[in-house]
C-alpha positions in Angstrom: 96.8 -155.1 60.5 93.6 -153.3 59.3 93.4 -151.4 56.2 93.0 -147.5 56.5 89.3 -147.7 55.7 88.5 -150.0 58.5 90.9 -148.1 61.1 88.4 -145.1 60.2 85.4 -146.9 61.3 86.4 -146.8 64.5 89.1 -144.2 65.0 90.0 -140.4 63.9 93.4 -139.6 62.7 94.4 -136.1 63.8 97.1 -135.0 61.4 99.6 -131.7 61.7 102.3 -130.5 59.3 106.0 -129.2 59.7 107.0 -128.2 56.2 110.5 -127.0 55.4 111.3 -124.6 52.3 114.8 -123.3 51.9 115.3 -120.2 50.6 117.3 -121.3 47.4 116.7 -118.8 45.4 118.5 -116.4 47.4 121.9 -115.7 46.6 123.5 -115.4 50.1 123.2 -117.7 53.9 120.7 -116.5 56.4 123.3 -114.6 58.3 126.5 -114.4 56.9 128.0 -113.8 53.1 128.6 -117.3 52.5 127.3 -118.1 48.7 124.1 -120.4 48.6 125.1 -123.6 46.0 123.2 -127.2 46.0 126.2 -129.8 44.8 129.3 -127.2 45.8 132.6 -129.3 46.9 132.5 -130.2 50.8 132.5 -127.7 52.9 134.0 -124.9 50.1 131.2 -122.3 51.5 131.4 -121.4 54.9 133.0 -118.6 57.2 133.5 -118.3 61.2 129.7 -117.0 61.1 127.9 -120.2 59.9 130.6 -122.1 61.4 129.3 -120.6 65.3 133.1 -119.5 65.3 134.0 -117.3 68.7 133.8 -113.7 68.3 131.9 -114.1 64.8 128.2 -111.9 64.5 125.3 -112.8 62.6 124.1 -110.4 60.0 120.4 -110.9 59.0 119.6 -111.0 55.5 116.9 -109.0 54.1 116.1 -110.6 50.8 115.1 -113.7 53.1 113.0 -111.4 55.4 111.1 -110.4 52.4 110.7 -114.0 51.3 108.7 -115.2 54.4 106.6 -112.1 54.7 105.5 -112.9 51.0 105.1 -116.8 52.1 102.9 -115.4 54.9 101.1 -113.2 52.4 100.4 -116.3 49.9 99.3 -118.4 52.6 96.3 -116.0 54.2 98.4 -115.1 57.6 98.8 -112.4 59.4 102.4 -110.5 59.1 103.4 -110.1 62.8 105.4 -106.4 62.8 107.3 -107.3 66.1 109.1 -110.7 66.6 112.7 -111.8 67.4 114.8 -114.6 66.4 116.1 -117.2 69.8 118.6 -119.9 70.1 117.2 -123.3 70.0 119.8 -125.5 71.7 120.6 -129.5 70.8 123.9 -130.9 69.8 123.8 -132.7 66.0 127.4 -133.1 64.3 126.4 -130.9 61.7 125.3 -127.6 63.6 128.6 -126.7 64.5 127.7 -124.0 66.7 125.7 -126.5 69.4 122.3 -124.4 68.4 120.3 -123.6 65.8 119.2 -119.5 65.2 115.5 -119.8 65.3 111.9 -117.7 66.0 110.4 -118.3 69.2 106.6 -117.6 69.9 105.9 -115.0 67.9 106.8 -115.4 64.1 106.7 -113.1 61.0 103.6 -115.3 60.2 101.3 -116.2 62.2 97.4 -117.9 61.8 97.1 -118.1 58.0 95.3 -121.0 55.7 94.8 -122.5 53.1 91.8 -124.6 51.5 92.5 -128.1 49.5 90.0 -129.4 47.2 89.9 -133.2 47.4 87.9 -134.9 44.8 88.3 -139.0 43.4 89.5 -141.5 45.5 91.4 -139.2 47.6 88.2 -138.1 49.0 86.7 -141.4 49.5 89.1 -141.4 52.8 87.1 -139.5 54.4 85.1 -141.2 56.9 81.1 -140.8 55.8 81.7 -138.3 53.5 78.8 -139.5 51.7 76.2 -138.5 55.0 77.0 -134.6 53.8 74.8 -133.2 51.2 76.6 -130.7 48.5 77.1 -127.3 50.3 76.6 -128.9 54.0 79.5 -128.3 56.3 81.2 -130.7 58.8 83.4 -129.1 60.9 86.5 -127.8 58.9 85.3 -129.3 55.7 82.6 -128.5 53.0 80.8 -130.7 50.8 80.8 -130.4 46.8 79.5 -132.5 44.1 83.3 -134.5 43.6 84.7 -134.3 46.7 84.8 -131.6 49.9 87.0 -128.3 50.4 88.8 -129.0 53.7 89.7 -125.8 55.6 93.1 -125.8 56.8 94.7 -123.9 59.7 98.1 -122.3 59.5 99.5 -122.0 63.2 102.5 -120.0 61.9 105.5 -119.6 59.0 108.8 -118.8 61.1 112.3 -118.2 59.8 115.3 -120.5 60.9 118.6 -121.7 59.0 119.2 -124.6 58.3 121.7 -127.3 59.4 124.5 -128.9 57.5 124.4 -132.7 56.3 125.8 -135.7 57.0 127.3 -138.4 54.9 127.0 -142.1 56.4 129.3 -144.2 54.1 129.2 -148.3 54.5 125.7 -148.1 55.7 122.4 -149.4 53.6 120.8 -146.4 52.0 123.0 -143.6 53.6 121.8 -144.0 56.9 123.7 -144.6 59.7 122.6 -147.3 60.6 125.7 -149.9 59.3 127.9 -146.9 58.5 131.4 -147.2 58.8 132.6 -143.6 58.7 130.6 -140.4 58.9 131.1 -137.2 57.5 130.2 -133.9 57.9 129.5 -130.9 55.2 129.1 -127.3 56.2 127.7 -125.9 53.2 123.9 -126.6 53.9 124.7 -124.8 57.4 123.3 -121.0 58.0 120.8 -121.5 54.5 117.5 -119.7 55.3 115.0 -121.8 55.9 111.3 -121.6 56.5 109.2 -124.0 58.5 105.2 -123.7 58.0 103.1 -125.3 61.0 99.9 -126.0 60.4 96.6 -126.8 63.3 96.2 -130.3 63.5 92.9 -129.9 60.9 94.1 -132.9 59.0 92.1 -136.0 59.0 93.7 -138.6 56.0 96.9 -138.8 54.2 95.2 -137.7 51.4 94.4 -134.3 52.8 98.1 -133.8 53.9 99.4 -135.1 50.8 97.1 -132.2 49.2 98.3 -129.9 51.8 102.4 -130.1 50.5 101.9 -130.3 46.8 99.6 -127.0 47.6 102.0 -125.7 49.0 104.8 -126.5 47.1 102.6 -124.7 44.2 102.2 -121.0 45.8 106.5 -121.2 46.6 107.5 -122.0 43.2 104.6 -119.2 41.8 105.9 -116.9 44.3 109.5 -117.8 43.4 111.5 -118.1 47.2 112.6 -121.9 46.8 113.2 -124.4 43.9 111.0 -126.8 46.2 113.0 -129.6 45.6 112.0 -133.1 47.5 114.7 -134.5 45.9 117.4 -132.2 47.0 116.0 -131.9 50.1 115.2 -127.9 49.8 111.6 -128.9 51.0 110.5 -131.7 53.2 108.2 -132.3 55.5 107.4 -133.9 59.0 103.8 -135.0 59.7 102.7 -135.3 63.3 99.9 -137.8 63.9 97.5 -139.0 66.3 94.4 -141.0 66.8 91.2 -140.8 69.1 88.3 -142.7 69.5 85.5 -140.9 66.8 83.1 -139.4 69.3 86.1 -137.4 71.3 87.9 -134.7 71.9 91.0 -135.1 73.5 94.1 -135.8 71.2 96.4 -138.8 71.4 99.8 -139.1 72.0 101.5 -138.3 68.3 104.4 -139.8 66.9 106.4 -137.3 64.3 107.3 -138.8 60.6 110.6 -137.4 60.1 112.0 -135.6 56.8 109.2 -136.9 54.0 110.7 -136.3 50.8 108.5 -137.2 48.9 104.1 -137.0 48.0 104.0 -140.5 48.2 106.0 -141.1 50.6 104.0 -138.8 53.1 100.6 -140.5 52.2 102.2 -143.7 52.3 103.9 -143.2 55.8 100.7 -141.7 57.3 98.6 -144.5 56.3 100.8 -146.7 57.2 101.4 -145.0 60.6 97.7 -144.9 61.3 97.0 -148.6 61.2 99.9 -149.5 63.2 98.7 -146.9 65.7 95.3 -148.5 66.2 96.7 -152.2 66.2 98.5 -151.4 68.9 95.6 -149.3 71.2 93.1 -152.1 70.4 95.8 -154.3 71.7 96.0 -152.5 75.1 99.2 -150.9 74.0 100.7 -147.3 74.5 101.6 -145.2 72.0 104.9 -142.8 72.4 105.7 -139.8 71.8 108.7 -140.3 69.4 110.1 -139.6 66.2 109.9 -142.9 63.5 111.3 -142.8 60.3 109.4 -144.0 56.9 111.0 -147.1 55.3 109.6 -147.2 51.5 111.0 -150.1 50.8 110.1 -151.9 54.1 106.5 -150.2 54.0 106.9 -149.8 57.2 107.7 -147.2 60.2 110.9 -147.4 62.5 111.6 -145.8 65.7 114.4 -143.2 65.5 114.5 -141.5 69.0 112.3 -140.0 71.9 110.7 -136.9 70.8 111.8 -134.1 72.6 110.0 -131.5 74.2 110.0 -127.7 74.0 112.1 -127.6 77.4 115.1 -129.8 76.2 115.7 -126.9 74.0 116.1 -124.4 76.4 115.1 -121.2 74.3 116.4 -117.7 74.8 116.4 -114.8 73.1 119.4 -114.8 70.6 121.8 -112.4 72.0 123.3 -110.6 69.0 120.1 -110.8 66.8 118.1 -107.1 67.9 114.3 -107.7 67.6 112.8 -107.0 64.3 109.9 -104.1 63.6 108.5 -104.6 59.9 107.1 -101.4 58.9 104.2 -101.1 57.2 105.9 -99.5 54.0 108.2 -103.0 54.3 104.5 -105.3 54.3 103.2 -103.2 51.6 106.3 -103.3 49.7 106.1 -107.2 49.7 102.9 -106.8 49.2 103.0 -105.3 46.0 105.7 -108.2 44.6 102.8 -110.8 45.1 101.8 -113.1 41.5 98.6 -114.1 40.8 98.5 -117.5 42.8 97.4 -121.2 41.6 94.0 -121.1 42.9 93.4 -117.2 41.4 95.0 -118.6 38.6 93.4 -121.5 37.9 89.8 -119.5 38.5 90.7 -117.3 36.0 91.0 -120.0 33.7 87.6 -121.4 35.0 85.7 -117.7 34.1 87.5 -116.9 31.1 87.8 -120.1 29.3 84.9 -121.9 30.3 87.1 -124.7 31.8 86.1 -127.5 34.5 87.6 -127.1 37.9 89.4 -130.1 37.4 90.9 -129.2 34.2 92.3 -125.4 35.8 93.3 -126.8 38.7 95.7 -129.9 37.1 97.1 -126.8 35.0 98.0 -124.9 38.0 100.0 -127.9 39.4 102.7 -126.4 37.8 104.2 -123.5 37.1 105.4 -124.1 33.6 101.9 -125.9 32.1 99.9 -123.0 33.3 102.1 -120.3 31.6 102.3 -122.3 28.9 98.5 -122.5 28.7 98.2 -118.8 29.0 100.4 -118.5 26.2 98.4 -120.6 23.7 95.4 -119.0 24.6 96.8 -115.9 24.1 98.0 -116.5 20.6 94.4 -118.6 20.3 92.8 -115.1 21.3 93.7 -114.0 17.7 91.8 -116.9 15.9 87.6 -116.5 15.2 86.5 -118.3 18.1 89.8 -118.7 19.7 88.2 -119.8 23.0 87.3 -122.8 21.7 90.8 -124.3 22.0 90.8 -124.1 25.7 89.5 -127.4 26.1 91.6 -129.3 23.9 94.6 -127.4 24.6 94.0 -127.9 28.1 93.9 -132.2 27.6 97.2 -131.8 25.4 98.6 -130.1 28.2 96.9 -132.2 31.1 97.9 -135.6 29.6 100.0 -135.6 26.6 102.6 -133.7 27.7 102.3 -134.4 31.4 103.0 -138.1 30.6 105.7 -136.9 28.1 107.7 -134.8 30.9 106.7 -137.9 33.4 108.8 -140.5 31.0 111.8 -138.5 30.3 112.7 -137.0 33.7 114.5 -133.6 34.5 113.6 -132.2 31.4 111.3 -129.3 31.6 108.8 -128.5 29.3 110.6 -125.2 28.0 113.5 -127.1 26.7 111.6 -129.6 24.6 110.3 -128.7 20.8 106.7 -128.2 21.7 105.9 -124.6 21.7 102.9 -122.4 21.6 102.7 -122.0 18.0 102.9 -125.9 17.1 100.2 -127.3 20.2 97.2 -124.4 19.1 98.7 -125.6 15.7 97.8 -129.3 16.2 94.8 -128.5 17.8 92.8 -126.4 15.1 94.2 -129.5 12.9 92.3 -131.8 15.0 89.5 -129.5 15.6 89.1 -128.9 11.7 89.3 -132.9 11.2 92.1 -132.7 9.3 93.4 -135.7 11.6 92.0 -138.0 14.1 92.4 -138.1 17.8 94.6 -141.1 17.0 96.6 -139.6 14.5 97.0 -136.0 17.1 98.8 -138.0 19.3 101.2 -139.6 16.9 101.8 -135.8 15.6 102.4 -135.3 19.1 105.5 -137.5 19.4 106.7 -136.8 16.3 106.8 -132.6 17.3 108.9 -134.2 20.4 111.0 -136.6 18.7 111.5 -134.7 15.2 111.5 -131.1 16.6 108.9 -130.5 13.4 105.8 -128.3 13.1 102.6 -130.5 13.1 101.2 -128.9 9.0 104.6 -130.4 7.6 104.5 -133.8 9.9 100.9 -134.4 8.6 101.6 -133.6 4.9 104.7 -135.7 4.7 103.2 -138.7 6.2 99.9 -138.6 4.3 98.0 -138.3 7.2 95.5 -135.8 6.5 91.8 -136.7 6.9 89.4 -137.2 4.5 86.0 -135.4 5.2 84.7 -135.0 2.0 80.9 -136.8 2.9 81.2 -137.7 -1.3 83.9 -139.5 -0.9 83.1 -141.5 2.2 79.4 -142.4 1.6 80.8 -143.9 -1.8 83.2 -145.9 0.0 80.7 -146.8 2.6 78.1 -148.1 -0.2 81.0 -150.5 -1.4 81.5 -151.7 1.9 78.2 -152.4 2.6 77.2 -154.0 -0.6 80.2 -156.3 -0.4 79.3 -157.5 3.0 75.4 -158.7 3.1 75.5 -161.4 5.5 77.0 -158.8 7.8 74.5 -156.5 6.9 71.9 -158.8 8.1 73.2 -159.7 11.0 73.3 -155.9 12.0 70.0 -155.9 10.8 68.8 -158.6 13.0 70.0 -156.7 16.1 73.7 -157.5 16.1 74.8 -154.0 16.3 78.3 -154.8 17.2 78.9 -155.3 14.1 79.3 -151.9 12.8 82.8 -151.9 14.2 83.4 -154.4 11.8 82.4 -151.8 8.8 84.1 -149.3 10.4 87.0 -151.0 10.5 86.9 -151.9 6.4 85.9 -148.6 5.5 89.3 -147.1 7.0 91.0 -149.8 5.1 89.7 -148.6 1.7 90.7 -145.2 3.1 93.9 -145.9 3.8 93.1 -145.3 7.4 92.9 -141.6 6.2 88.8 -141.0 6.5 87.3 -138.8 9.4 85.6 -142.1 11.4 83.3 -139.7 13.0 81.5 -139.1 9.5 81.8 -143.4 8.7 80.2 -143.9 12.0 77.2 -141.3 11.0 76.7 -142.7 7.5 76.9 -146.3 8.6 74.6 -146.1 11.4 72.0 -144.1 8.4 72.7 -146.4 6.0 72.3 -149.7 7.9 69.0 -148.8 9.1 67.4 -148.1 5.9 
């Protein structure tokens, strides 16, 4: 099989995205009472309305109205003021009532979108990216000096609930395949869930991978879902095709079902991709079907036919009355909207002088950028105070990003780093009270010790020496004691200053400010 770069040589992937949010921060179902609880007992929440009982009426909930309006709102689309809700027909074993309460044509949202910045190697999977000069345009995309901005269309954001979930027991990996017994819980059935659709504007994994986490950002800023892949409360089905570079005319797509994770999604694309043209350059047909992403496999399996709009047999949902948003209601929402990742992290650009790269890794989450605005804002009341940004910003970006990585399900609120103690490491390092090498073991001490960095350096001895006195008189004793060194530095061997470096900290007790040995050596030596 060919590798993705080689695929693109000859072929163009045309990519769409089904995203799923559910509404979990709402209290209550999509159309009944029932309480909304990840991990509840089996089946403990539900009533004859979720259960598609005879005789039993939905009730729309408006909290979850006002939650995809402000979805729409986030994501550039336009807030349709008329729409109505249909029944989308299929039997599964856990929609009890034989169809699923959906949106028809016309959603709440409609043609919105968003714009991913793709820089590294993700943009190297773009085919010829390097033909575009910075500012020239290609279609839907944009050169820059890293990467390309890729313009991406929103087809539409429309409101559904969600179905319950099944248990497969005796099979490998809960799936059914294997399973001995089945079973079926209820409580997932009737949550509110929103499914984003977007043009098929994708052209690498990489750009849909961008596409989710993106995504994933404005929810959790705009607080309507916990976005969790691993609980399932957002997942995501990516649609893909090929065609021959040079045409128009889309392929037949296959439909990666349920994504739950980035990876996974770039992985299963990829993959996906080159199987795709292995088997047109074979003389082979490509179906329209849904396949399943095995991780462990690395490899795509074929779940079922796709079906088509028609086997769903849509209608107008009979006890559902159409909706008309006001604009007072659109307004209202309106008003409720945060400042968003990529506002955010151009704020931090503007006021703090920071790289694009640097704001927009501190927009990936919620928590590190609040967090960053807090030290600043304590840093505001220090001479100078904007010239922590940068370091606080690489504390934030990589210490305690790879902190949080190791010890998972802990968030960043709950650990002893506040903002107090990271500007308070920070000025220690910027004074040169300690080294870069001594901040980061500081750094795990605050985490492991719960202690403030001034009392962690000062009991440990580890406070810097920059006293120039004191380390040009250690660095005349090194010197002198070394000649034959000296003269092979002399003689062009300038390697070796790492080697007087190195015995200058010793006599320091590893306590001098190298930055000032480095200076004075380099000086010295060269008289």
């Amino acid at each position: 099989m060919k590798t993705l770069e080689e695929v693109f040589e000859t072929w163009e992937a045309v990519i769409g995205l089904e995203i799923h949010a559910e509404l979990t921060t709402l209290e209550t179902k999509m159309f009944c009472g029932c309480k909304l609880e990840f991990g509840a007992a089996p089946n403990t929440h539900t009533c004859p309305v979720c259960l598609g009982l005879p005789g039993a009426l939905p009730v729309p909930n408006r909290a979850a109205i006002e939650s995809i309006v402000l979805a729409g709102l986030a994501t550039n689309c336009d807030i349709e003021k008329h729409s109505m809700f249909y029944r989308k027909n299929y039997m599964y074993p856990d929609m009890a009532k034989n169809f699923q309460t959906t949106q028809g044509p016309i959603a709440f949202c409609m043609r919105g979108h968003l714009d991913l910045d793709v820089d590294g190697r993700g943009a190297a999977e773009r085919y010829r990216l390097d033909a575009l000069a910075p500012g020239e345009s290609d279609g839907n995309i944009t050169r820059t000096e890293d990467g390309y901005v890729a313009h991406v269309g929103i087809t539409r954001i429309h409101m559904e609930e969600d179905a319950g979930k099944m248990v497969h027991l005796g099979g490998g990996e809960g799936r059914i395949a294997g399973a001995t017994q089945s079973l079926v819980d209820y409580n997932r059935a009737g949550t509110p869930l929103i499914e984003l659709v977007t043009e098929p504007d994708l052209r690498t994994p990489e750009e849909a991978r961008l596409f989710m986490q993106k995504l994933r950002q404005i929810y959790l800023a705009i607080g309507i879902s916990d976005c969790s892949m691993e609980e399932g409360s957002l997942r995501c089905d990516g649609n893909v095709s090929l065609r021959r570079r040079g045409t128009t005319a889309f392929g037949t797509k296959t439909e990666l079902k349920n994504m739950n994770s980035f990876k996974n999604l770039h992985d299963g694309l990829a993959y996906e991709i080159c199987r795709q043209a292995e088997v047109l350059e074979e003389g082979g047909v490509i179906y329209q079907e849904t396949r399943h992403w095995d991780p462990s496999a690395k490899r795509t399996i074929v779940m079922r036919v796709k079906e088509t709009a028609d086997d769903y047999r849509l209608f107008p949902e009979p006890d559902l009355a159409p909706y008309d948003l006001s604009d007072e209601f659109i307004e209202g929402v309106r008003a409720k909207l945060p400042e968003l990742p990529d506002q955010k992290a151009a704020r931090f650009a503007a006021d703090f002088g920071l790289s694009a790269y640097d704001a927009r890794h501190l927009v990936e989450h919620r928590a590190t950028a609040d967090f960053f605005d807090e030290c600043m804002a304590l840093a505001a009341a220090e001479p100078g105070g904007s010239k922590f940004a940068k370091p606080l910003a690489n504390l934030i970006i990589n210490d305690v990003a790879a902190w949080l990585n190791v010890h998972e399900g802990v968030v960043l609120a709950d650990t002893p780093l506040t903002a107090a103690r990271a500007l308070s490491l920070v000025k220690l390092l910027a004074s040169d009270a300690i080294s870069s090498k001594q901040a980061k073991e500081v750094f795990s001490v605050i985490m492991d010790e719960d202690a403030d960095p001034e009392a962690i350096v000062e009991a440990r001895g580890m406070k810097q020496v920059s006293d120039t006195g004191a380390i040009e008189a250690v660095v005349d004793e090194v010197i002198a004691a070394n000649p034959d060194e000296v003269a092979r530095y002399r003689d062009g061997n300038t390697k070796v200053i790492g080697f007087f470096v190195g015995q200058c900290m010793k006599a320091m007790r590893g306590q001098g400010n190298p930055k000032i040995i480095n200076e004075l050596l380099a000086k010295k030596l060269a008289e």
